[in-house]
MARVEX-297020 format. One record per residue (C-alpha): residue in three letters; y, z, x. Coordinates in pm, whole numbers, plus 50000, padded with zeros to 5 digits. Example, Ala and Ser with C-alpha at 12.3 -4.5 7.8 and 13.67 -1.06 7.14 Angstrom:
# MARVEX-297020
ALA495505078051230;SER498945071451367;
This chain:
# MARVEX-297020
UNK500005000050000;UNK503484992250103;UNK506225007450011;UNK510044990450079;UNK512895015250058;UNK516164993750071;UNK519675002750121;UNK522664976950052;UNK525544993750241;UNK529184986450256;UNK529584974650547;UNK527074966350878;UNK528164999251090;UNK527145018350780;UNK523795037550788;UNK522285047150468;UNK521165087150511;UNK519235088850166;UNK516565063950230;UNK515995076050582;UNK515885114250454;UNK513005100250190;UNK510565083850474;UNK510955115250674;UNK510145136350413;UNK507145115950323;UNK505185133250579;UNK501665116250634;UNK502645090350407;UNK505495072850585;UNK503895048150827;UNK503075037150460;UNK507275029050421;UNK509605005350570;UNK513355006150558;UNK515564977450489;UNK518994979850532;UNK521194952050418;UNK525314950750342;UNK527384939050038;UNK528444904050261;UNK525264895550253;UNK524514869050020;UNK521884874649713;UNK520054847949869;UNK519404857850195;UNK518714897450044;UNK515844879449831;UNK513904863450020;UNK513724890350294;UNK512604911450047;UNK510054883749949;UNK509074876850315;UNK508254915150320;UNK505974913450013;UNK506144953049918;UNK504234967749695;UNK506964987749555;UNK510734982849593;UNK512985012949583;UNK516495010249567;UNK519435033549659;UNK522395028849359;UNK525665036049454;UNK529515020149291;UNK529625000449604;UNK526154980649553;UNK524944983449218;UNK525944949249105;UNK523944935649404;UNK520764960049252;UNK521184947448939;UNK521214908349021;UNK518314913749248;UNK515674936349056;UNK516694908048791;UNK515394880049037;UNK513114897649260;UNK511034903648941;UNK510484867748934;UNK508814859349243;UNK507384892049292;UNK506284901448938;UNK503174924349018;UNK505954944449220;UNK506854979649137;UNK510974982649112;UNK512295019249124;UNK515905032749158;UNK517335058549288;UNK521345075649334;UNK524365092249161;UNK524585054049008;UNK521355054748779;UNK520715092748798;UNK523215104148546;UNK522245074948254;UNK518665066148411;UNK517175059948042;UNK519965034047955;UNK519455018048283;UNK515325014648225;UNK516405000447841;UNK518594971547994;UNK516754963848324;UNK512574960048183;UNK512094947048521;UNK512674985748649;UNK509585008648652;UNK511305041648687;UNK514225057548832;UNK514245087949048;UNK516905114748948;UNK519265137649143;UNK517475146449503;UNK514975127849614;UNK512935139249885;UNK510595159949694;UNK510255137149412;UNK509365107249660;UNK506805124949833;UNK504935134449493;UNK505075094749368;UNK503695086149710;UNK500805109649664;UNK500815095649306;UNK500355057349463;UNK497765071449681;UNK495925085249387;UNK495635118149544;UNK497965128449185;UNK496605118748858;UNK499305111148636;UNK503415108548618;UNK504275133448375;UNK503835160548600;UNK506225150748855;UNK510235164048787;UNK513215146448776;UNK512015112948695;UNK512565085748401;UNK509545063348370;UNK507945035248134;UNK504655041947999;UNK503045017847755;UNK506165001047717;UNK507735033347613;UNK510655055447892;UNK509845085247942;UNK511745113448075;UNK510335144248270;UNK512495176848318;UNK514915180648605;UNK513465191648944;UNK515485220449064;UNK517215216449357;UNK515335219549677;UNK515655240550012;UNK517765218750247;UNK516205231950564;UNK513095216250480;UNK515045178450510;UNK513375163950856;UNK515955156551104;UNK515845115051055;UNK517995103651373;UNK514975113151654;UNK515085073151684;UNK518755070351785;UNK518075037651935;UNK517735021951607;UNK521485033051497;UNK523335017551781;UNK526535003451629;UNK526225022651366;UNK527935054851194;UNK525775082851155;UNK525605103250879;UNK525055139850836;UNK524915166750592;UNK524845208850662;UNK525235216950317;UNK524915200649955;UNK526525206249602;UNK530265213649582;UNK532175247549433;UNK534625231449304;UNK535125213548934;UNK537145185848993;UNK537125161948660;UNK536855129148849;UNK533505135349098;UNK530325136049015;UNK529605162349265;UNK531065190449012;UNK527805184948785;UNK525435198849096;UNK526715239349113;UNK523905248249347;UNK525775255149637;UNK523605255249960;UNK523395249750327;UNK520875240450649;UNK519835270050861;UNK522675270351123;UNK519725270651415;UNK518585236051283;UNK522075220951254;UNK522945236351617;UNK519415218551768;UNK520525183751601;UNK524475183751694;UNK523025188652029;UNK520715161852003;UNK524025137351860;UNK525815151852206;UNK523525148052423;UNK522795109852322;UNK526725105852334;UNK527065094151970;UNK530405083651937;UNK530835094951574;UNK529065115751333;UNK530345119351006;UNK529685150850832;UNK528755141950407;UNK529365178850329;UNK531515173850021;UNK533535208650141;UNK532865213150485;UNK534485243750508;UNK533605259550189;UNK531735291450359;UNK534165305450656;UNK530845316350840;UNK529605280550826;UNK532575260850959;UNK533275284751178;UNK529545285951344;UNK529625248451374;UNK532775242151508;UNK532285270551761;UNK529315251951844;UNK531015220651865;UNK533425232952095;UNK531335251552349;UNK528955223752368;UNK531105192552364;UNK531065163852640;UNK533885145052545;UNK532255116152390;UNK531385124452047;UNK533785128551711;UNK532805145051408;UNK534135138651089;UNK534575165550819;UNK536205163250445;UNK537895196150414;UNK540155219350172;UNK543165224050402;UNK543905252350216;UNK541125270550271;UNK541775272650632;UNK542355303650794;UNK543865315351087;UNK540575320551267;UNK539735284551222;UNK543315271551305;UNK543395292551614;UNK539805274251692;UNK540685233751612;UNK543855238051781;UNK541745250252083;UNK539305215952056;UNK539375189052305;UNK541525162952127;UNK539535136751953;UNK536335163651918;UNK536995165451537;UNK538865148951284;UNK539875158150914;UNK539765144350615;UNK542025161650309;UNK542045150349959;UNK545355163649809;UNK544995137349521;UNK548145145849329;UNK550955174449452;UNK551535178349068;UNK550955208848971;UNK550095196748571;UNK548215172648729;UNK546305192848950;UNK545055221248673;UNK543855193848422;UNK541865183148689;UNK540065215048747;UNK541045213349101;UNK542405242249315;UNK544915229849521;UNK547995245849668;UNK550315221949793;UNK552425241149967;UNK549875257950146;UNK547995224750263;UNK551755209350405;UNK551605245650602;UNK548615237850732;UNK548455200050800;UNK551405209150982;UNK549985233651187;UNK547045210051289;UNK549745185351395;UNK551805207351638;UNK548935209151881;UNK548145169651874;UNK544485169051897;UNK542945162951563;UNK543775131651300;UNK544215136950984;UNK543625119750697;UNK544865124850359;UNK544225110750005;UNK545875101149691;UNK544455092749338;UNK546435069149099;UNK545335073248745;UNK544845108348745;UNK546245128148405;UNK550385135948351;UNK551065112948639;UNK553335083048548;UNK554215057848812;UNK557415079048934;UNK555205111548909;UNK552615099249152;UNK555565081049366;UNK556675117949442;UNK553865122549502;UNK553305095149766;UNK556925107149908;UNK555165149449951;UNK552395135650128;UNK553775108950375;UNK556485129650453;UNK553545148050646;UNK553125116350849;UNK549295121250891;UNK547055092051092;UNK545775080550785;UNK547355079350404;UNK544625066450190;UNK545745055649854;UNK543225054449602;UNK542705044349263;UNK541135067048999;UNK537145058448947;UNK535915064048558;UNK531955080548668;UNK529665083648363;UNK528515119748358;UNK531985130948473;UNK534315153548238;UNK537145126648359;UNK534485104048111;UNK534075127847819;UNK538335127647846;UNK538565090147797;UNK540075087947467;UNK542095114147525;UNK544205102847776;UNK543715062947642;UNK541645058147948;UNK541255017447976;UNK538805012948291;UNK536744983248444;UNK533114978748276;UNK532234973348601;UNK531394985948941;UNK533805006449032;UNK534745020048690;UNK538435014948813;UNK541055026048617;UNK543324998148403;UNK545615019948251;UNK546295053048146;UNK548465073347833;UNK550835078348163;UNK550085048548294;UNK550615011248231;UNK548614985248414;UNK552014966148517;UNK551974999348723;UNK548675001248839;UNK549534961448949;UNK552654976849127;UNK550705004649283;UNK547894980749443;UNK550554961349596;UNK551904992049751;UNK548385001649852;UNK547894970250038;UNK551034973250208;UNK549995008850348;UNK546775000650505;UNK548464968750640;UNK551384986850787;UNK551065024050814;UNK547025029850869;UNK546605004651092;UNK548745023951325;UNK550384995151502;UNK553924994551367;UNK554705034351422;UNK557865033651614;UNK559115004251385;UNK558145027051027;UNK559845055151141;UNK563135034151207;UNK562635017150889;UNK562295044250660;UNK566055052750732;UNK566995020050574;UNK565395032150223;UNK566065052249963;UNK562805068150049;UNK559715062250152;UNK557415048949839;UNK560895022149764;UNK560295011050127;UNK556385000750105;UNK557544987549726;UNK560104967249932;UNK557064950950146;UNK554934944949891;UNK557824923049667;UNK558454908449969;UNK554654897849970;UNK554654883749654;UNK557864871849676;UNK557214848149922;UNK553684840949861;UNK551974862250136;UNK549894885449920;UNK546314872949906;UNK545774859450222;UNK544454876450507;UNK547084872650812;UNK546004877551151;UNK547504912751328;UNK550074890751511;UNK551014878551202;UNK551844911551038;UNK554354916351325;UNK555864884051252;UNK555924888950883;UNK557054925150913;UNK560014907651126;UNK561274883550865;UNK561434914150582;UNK563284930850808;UNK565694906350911;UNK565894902650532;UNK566594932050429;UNK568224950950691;UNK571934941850782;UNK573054961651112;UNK570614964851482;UNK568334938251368;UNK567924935751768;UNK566634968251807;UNK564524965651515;UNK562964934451698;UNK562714956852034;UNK560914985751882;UNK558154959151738;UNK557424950452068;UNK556904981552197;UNK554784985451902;UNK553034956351958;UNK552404962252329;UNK551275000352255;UNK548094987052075;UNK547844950552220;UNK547594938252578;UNK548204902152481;UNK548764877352735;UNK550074848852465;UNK554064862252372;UNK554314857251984;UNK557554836251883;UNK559844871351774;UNK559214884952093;UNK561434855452269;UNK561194845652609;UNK559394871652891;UNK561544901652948;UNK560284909553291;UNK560914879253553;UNK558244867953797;UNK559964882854097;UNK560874918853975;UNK557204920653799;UNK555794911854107;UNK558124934754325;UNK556454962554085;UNK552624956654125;UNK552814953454497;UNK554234987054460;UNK551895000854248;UNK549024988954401;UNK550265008354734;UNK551875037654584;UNK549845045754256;UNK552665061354107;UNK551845052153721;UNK548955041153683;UNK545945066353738;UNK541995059153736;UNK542825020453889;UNK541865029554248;UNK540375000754413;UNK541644973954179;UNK544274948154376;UNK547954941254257;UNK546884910654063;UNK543944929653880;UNK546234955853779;UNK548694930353626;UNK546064918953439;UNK544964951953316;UNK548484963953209;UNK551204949053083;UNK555054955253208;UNK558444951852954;UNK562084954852949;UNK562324970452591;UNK566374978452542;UNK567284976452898;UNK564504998853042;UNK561464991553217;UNK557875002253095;UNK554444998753224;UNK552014998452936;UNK548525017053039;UNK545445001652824;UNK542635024553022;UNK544345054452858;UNK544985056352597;UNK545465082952272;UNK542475093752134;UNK543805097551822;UNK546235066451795;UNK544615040952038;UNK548105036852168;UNK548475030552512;UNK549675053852790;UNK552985041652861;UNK555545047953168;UNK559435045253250;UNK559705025653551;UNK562415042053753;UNK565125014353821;UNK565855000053494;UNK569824989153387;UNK570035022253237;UNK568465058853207;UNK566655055852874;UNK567335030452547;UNK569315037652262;UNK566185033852067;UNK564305057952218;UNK560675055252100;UNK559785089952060;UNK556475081051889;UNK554925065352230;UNK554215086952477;UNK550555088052386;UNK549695121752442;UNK552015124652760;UNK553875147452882;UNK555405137153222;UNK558905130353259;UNK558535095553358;UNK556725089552991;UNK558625073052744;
């Protein structure tokens, strides 16, 4: 017998954790199971027939929003060329409405509900005929003479006994892995499916110790931690990260979604201590509306996260990444623009911007008519409109969304934000700005190269802004040369700023004196002009440093050159110094 568990991820550097977690926990039975992991950009065709090729004996198939149109076109045509085939689902996308799924897919032979691992390994001893019959397994919806049938809930299961899935690291190169130290959430937040599962509970701190080692010691360069509140239990976090810490080798980053406010000063006093780059966080403030944020069920004080996300800042060694919700309840467009304004005023690495997801099984669901909910029918569930809401603003909002990632998460344009956001009203009518400017003149839609964006960004400004246009246009080079060594000058960077002679006058220099530019012992002058790039930005003269650079910006290191027309320029670019802090750093 062969069984095929299959995973459609995201994207290729995605891992799916689930279906590994169900081999390992198959015991004696897994050299009976094969994994197949496949992505969303994959087309149907090429998804099929692999699966064909394979022949399994029974499919299973991990649901999420992300790939459960994909599940649902292929058990529909796998069933055709492999109709003897067993199909079974599993995932927060069937598990909450698993009898309506087995009415409208007959192809589907049953559908695995809430955790898995113990429920797989009783249907593989079930295959085996080592069990006798279906109905005394938990937690599964099955057909049966034509008829579904639905067995009680399996109560949740001890996560200590989860086998550690990663002892083949080799087969995850490229790839992020995924890692969980504790499952079910204590909070009730209306929108997430993960307020249904109250069971609160974590690994035994010895096991997760034994594999972060194992993660460290293979140099992983990032593990991301699926804990849905990492730092829920003070004695938890705090054991970890100590861990972390004590044990680190300056190669791997762990990821952890976290209430800032929950943070205490025992914690604080321990990230700020971390190597920077050891850990990063991500927050999700959602909403800083207070009416908002009680309808929600969510606990959430604002003013305490800002206190905190502030005090993570001042040391410089973490990145941060907060997240917004459009669609949420008593949040019109200007409500959730103040909102936008409260949390980018933070300035943290990353501003996601998301939009509200409808979940069946959610109490956001059960709310629909009452707040004249209109979402997508499909996959995502995203929201349309709202009572608060119209979808002209939703339309607006997107456009505002794309111009964020574009602009502000992509980190390349830092220096040239911060001088922007002077020239607005605020911050939300500035990224509004962009995005009419997109539209405006036909750029929206089309996915522009990062040079591009530079140029683009360029032209808005020009049209928009009516005093130091020329500075504007100097900090975009710095910018640009921060993040991008390129040898090719695009058009609004003019003509090279640094002559042949004087650039040449600088390496020789360099390449005797090592004055700048450390860790490039035993490269030549003409190796070192390859490997860094030198600019007159407002009269000054800068050596850009690509081999260091910040861990938590991917800027480069870069330098004053002593001997410029002047001491410093009038646009100082505070924002570059990547991590610096000699006085010959911009």
């Amino acid at each position: 017998m062969k069984v095929l568990l299959t995973a459609i991820n995201a994207k290729y550097i995605h891992s799916n954790l689930a279906v590994y977690s169900l081999r390992a926990y198959a015991g004696k039975y897994a050299q009976q199971t094969e994994i197949a992991e496949y992505t969303i950009n994959q087309t149907m065709d090429d998804i099929l027939s692999d699966i064909y090729r394979k022949k399994p004996d029974i499919l299973c198939l991990s649901c999420y929003l992300w790939n459960i149109l994909y599940v649902e076109q292929l058990i529909t045509e796998i069933h055709k060329v492999l109709p003897k085939m067993q199909i079974w689902l599993g995932g927060p996308e069937v598990s909450y409405n698993a009898v309506s799924v087995m009415e409208q897919y007959p192809q589907v032979t049953g559908v695995m509900c809430g955790e898995g691992e113990e429920t797989f390994l009783e249907l593989m001893e079930y295959w085996n005929q080592e069990r006798e019959s279906l109905d005394t397994i938990k937690g599964i919806v099955y057909r049966e003479n034509g008829t579904c049938r639905q067995n009680p809930p399996r109560p949740v299961m001890d996560l200590s006994k989860v086998p550690f899935v990663y002892d083949h690291i080799e087969d995850f190169q490229n790839k992020i892995i995924y890692y969980e130290s504790s499952r079910g959430c204590p909070f009730s937040c209306s929108y997430c499916l993960s307020s249904i599962d109250k069971c609160l509970r974590f690994r035994n701190l010895e096991l997760v110790k034994k594999e972060l080692q194992f993660f460290i010691d293979h140099e992983v360069p990032q593990v991301k931690f699926v804990d849905r509140t990492f730092n829920c239990k003070h004695s938890h976090s705090m054991a970890i990260w100590t861990y972390l810490k004590e044990h680190d080798r300056g190669k791997t980053n762990f990821h952890f979604e976290v209430a800032a406010d929950l943070l205490n000063e025992e914690e604080m006093e321990l990230i700020a201590s971390m190597r920077p780059g050891l850990i990063q966080l991500e927050i999700g403030i959602q909403s800083t509306n207070p009416e908002t944020i009680t309808e929600i069920r969510r606990k959430m004080n604002f003013e305490e996260v800002k206190r905190i996300v502030k005090r993570v800042q001042e040391k410089g060694n973490v990145h941060q990444h907060l997240d917004l919700i459009a669609g949420l309840p008593y949040e019109d467009y200007e409500r959730f623009a103040q909102s936008f304004r409260d949390v980018y005023a933070l300035h943290p690495e990353q501003l996601q911007l998301g939009f509200l997801k409808v979940l069946k099984g959610s109490y956001m669901h059960e709310k629909t008519e009452d707040y004249q909910l209109l979402y997508q029918d499909r996959p995502p569930f995203e929201v349309l409109s709202t009572k608060w809401l119209s979808y002209d603003d939703v339309i607006r909002l997107k456009g505002v969304e794309e111009m964020v990632e574009v602009y502000y998460n992509s980190g390349q344009f830092v220096n040239t934000l911060r001088l922007l956001e002077e020239e607005f009203t605020d911050t939300f009518a500035l990224y509004e700005s962009l995005s009419r400017y997109y539209e405006e003149n036909g750029l929206h839609m089309i996915n522009h190269s990062r040079i591009t964006r530079y140029e683009v960004l360029f032209a808005f400004i020009k049209a928009c802004v009516e005093k130091n246009v020329e500075n504007y246009r100097q900090m975009l080079i710095l910018d640009l040369y921060l993040r991008e060594n390129v040898k090719k000058r695009p058009e609004f960077a003019g003509e090279v700023s640094v002559d042949k002679q004087k650039a040449s006058a600088f390496y020789e220099k360099e390449a005797e004196e090592r004055r700048y530019l450390k860790g490039y012992e035993g490269y030549d002058k003409r190796q070192l002009r390859k490997m860094t790039h030198l600019e007159q930005i407002n009269g000054n003269l800068y050596v850009f440093d690509y081999r260091n650079r910040n861990v938590l910006t991917n800027q480069a290191s870069v330098f004053w050159v002593e001997g410029g027309d002047e001491a410093y320029p009038s646009g100082h670019p505070t924002h570059a110094c990547g991590g610096q802090t000699s006085s010959d750093h911009v």
